[in-house]
C-alpha positions as CSV (number, residue, x, y, z in Angstrom):
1,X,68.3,-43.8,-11.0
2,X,66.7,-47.1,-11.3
3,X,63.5,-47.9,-13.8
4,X,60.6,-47.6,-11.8
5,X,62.2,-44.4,-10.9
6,X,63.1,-43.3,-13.9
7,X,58.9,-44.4,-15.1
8,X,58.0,-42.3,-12.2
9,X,59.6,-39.4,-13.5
10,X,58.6,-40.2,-16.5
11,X,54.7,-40.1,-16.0
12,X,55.1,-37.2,-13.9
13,X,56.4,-34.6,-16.8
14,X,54.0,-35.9,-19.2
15,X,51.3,-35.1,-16.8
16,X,52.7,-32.0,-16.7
17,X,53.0,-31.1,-20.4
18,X,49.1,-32.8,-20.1
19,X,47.6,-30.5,-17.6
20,X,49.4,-27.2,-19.1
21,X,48.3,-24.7,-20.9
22,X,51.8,-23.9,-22.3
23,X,55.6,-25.2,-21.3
24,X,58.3,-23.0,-21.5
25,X,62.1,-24.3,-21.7
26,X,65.0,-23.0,-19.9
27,X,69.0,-23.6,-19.5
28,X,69.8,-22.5,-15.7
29,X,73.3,-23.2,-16.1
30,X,75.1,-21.1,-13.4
31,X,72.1,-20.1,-11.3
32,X,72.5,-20.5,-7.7
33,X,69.7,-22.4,-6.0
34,X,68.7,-19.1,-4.2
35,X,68.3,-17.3,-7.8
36,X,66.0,-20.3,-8.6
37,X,63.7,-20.3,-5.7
38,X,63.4,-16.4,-6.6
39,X,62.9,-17.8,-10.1
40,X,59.8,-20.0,-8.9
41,X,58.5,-17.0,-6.8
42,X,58.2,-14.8,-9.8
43,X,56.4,-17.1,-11.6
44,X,53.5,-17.4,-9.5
45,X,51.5,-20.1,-8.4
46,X,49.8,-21.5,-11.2
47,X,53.7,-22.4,-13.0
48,X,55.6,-24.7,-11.7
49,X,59.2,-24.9,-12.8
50,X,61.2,-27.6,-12.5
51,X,64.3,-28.8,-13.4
52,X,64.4,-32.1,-15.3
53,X,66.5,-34.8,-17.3
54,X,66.4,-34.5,-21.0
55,X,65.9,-38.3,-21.9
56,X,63.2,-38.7,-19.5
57,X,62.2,-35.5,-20.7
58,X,61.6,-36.9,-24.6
59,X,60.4,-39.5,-23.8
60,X,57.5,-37.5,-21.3
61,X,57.0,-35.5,-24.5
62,X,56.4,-38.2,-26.9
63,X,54.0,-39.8,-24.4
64,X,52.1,-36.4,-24.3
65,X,52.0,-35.8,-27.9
66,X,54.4,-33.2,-28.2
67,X,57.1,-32.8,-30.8
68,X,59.7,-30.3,-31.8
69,X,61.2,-30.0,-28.4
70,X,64.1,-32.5,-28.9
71,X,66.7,-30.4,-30.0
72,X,65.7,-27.6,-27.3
73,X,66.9,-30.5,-24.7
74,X,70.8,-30.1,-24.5
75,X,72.3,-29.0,-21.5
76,X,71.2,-28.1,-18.2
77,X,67.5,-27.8,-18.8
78,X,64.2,-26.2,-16.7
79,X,60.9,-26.7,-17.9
80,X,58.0,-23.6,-16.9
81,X,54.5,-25.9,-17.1
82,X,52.1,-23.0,-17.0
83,X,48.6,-23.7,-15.9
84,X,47.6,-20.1,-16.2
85,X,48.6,-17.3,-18.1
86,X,51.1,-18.0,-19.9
87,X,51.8,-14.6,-21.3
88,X,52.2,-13.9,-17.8
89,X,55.0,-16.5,-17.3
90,X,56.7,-15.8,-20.4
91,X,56.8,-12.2,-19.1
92,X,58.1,-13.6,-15.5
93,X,60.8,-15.6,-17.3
94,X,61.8,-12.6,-20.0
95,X,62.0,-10.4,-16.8
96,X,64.3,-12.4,-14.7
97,X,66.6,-13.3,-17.8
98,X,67.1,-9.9,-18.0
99,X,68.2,-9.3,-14.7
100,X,69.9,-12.7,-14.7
101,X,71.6,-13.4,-17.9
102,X,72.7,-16.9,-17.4
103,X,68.8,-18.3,-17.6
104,X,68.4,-18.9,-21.1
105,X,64.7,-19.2,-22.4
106,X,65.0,-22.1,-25.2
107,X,61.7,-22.3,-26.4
108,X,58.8,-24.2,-25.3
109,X,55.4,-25.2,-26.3
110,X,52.0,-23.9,-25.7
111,X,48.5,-25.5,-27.1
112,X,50.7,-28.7,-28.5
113,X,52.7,-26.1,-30.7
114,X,56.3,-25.7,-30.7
115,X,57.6,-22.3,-29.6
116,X,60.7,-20.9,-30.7
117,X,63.0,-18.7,-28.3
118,X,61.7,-15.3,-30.7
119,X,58.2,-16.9,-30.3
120,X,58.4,-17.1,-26.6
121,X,59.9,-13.2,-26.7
122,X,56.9,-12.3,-28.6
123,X,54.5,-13.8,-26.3
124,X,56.2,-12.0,-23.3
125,X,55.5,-8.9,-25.4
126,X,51.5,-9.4,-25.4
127,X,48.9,-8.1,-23.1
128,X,48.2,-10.2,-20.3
129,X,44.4,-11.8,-20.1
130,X,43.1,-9.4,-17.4
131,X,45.1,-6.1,-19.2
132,X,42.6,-7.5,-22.6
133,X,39.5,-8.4,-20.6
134,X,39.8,-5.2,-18.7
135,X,40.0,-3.2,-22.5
136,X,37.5,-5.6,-24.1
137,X,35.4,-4.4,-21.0
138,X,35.9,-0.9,-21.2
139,X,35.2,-1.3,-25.2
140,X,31.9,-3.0,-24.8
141,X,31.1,-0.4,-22.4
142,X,32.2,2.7,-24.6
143,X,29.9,1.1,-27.6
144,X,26.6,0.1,-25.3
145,X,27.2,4.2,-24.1
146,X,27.6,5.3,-27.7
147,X,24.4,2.8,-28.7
148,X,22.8,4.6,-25.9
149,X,23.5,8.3,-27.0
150,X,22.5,7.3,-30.0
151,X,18.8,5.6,-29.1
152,X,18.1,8.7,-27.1
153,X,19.1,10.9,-30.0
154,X,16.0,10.5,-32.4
155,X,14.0,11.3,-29.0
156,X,15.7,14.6,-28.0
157,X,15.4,15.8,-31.4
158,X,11.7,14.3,-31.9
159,X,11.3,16.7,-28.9
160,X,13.0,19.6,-30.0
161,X,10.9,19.0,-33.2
162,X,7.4,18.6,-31.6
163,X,8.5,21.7,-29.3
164,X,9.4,24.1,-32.1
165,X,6.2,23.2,-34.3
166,X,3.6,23.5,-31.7
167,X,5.8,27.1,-31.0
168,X,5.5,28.0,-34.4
169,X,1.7,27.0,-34.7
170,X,0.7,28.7,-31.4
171,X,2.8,31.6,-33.2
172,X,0.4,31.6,-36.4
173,X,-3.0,31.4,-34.2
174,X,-1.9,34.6,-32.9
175,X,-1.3,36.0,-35.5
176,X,-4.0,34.5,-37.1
177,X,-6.4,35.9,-34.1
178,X,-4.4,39.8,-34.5
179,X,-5.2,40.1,-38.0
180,X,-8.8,38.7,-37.7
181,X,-8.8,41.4,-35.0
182,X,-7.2,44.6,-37.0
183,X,-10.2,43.7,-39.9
184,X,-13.0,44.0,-37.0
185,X,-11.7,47.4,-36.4
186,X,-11.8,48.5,-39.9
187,X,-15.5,47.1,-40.9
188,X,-16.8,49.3,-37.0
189,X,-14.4,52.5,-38.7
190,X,-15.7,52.2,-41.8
191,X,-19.4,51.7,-40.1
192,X,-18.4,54.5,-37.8
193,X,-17.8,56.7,-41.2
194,X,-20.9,55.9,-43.1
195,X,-23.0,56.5,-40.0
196,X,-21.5,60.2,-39.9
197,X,-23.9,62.7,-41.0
198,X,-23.2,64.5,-44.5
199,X,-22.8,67.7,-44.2
């Protein structure tokens, strides 16, 4: 490869490791090319992963401001640049290793950190973005109905309140007006009496 090639190639993966969100590292040794076009498919379109050299790796990596990937670059190596999710991708790679044991996930980097090959496992093990958004949703929803139940509760039972006092005082003017009426009837009987002849 001659220099301007080799600068080329250079400048390219350090844009890469630039413009990603995180940069997982493979070995591929053994893969057929077939079993790494599936590989790309899996990924999805927002990672692309490509197969690079590890000393113009190093040096891409050192331009970008990234460190702790050089002993991760021995042997065969891949590189995952992930523009989107990259629980996503380390999912997509975690799944096909499985099913293909001769890709080996390295490490990597994500955020200018270095990522071990447990870290990488544990990442794969998260949520995706939409699975959190979706229950950060439905958990903002859940409290603006419980805030809601419980604005409306001091009004239903205001209600309830209001309802059973003006019962209860419409109760005792009845009352009020039956036992007014039951002494009317004694004063007229006891008129009704005194007005009797003696006899």
């Amino acid at each position: 490869m001659a220099k301007a090639e080799r600068q080329a190639a250079v400048e390219e993966i350090t844009e890469h490791f630039r413009g990603s969100s995180a940069a997982l590292l493979t070995e591929y040794r053994g893969l057929t090319v077939k079993q790494l076009k599936e590989l790309r498919r899996s990924l999805g379109a927002d990672t692309q992963y490509a197969v690079v050299k590890n000393t113009l790796t190093k040096r891409a990596a050192s331009a970008a401001g990234i460190a702790g990937l050089d002993e991760l670059l021995a042997g065969p190596s891949a590189i995952a640049f992930i523009k989107g999710d990259p629980v996503e991708a380390a999912k997509g790679l975690r799944d096909f290793a499985k099913a293909n044991p001769l890709l080996v996930i390295k490490g990597g980097v994500m955020d200018g950190k270095p990522l071990s090959a447990a870290e990488v496992a544990k990442l794969a093990d998260l949520e995706s973005r939409e699975v959190l958004l979706a229950k950060a949703a439905g958990a903002m929803k859940a409290t603006l109905a419980n805030a809601a139940a419980l604005f409306q509760a001091p009004l239903t039972q205001f209600a309830r309140t209001a309802d059973a006092l003006r019962a209860k005082a419409e109760e005792q003017q009845g009352g009020a007006a039956s036992a007014s009426g039951s002494d009317t009837a004694v004063s007229d009987a006891d008129t009704v009496v005194s007005d009797a002849p003696a006899e």
